[in-house]
N, C-alpha and C positions, 0 to 999 in steps of 0.2 A: 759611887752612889750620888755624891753629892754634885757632880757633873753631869749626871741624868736627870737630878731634880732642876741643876741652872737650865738645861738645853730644851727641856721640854716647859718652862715657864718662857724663857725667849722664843720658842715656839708660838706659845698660845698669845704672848704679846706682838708677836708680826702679823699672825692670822687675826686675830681683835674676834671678837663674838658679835656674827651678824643682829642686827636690831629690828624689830617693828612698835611701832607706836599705835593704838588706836582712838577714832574720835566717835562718838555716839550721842546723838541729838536726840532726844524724845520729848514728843508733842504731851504734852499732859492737857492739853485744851479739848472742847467738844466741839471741834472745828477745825478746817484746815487751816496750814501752817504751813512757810513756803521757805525754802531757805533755796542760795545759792554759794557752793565750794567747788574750785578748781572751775571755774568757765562752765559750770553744769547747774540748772535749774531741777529742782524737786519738790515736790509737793506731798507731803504728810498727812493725810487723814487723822483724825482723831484718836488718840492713845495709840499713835502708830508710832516706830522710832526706825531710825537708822544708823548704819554703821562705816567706819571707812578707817584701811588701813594705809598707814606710810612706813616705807622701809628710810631708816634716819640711819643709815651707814653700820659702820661696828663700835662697840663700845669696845676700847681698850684697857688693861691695866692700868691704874691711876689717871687714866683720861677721864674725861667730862662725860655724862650723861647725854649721848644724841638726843637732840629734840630740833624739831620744828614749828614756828609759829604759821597759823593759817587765817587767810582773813577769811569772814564767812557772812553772807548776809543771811538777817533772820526776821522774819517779820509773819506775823496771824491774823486770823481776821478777830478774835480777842485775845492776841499777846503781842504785846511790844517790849523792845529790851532798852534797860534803863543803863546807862551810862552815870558810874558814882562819881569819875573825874569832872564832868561838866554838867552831874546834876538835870541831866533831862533825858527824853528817847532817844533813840538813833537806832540806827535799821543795821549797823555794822560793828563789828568787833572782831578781834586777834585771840585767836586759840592758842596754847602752847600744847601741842601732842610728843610727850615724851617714850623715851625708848621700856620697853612694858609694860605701861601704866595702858588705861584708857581714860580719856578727857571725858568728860560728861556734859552737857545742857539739858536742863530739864525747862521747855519751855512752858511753863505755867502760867494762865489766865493772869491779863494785869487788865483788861477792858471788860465791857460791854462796847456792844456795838450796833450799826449798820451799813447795810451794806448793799451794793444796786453789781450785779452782774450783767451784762450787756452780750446774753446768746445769737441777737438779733442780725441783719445786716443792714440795721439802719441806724443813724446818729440818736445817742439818748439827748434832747437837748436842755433836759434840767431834771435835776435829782435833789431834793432836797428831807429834812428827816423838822420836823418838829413838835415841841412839848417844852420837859423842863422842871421843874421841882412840880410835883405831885398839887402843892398849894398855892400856887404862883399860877399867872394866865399863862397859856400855851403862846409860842410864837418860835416861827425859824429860830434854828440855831446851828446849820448846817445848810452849805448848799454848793453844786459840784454845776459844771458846765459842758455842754457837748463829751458826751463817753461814745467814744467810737466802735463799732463791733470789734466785739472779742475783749473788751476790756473792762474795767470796772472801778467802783468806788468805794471808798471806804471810810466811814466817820466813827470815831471810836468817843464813847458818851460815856458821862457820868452817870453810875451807878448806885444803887440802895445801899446806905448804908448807914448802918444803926434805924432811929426811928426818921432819918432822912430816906425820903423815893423819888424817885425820880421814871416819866411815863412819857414816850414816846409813840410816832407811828410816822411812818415817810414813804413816800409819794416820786413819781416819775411823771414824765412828759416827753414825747417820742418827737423827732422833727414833722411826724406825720399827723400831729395830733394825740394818737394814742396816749392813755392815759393808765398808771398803773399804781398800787398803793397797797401798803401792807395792811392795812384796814381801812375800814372807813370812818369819815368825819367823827371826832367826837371818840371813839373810839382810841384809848392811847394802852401802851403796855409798857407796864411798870417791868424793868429791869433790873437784876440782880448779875454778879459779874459772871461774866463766861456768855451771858443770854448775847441772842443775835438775831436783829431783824433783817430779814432776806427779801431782797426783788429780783428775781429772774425775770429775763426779759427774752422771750424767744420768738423764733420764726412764729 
């Protein structure tokens, strides 16, 4: 008996027990959210998530935990990911997807923002967004140069908070003249986080 129980434990240690790991990103923003894993671009709508699995080899008897680390870029149009080692943004970081677990990201609103989309086929040749505290005179505080079709801009702004506001409105300029603006003069909108002013710019 007791050479049934050794021959069938050296068994299950030669075969090892196959592994998957899973990773799962979810947008928690009112906005889209863009990440890039393994050479593949994606884009997130709002309260939308995704999922991805890796097979991380077998897990043996008294062996180690398969796992894999993944670099992933992640970046929204109001969330950006803070980095605690160096204390600022950055658009990139390392996963660790271990064997039955799944890894989480819950990207959650860290901005307000704006932002100039460039549907067009013509050069944006100035984008700029301004305001500024609520009690303070308005004046540039942002501004972006030649946006070529199909691409775009993005200024992430300080937002309300406590009895601090802060009021915005931003404005385009097309190489052809054209002229575009999320409102007009005098006109400014107070921002709270997650808020996002939009320029579409199309044929």
């Amino acid at each position: 008996m007791k050479q049934i129980i050794l021959f069938l434990f050296l068994l299950i240690a030669l075969i090892g027990c196959s592994s998957e790991g899973d990773l799962k990103i979810i947008n928690k923003t009112s906005h889209e959210a863009y990440i890039t894993l393994d050479n593949k671009n994606y884009t997130l709508n709002p309260e939308e998530n995704i999922s991805f699995s890796y097979k991380l080899g077998k897990k043996y008897p008294f062996g180690e935990n398969p796992s894999k680390k993944k670099l992933i870029y992640l970046k929204g149009e109001t969330f950006r990911l803070w980095d605690h080692t160096t204390d600022n943004f950055t658009e990139f970081t390392y996963v660790t997807v271990n064997r039955g677990k799944t890894a989480r990201i819950f990207m959650n609103p860290t901005d307000a923002a704006a932002k100039l989309t460039n549907n067009s086929n013509k050069i944006i040749s100035y984008f700029a967004v301004e305001g500024g505290k609520t009690n303070e005179n308005v004046q540039i505080i942002k501004e972006a140069y030649n946006i070529k079709p199909g691409e775009s801009a993005i200024f992430y702004l300080p937002y309300k908070n406590g009895n601090v506001t802060y009021h915005y409105r931003a404005f385009a300029q097309g190489e052809d003249g054209s002229f575009y603006e999320s409102s007009s003069p005098e006109q400014y909108k107070i921002l709270t986080l997650d808020d996002l002013i939009l320029i579409e710019v199309n044929n």
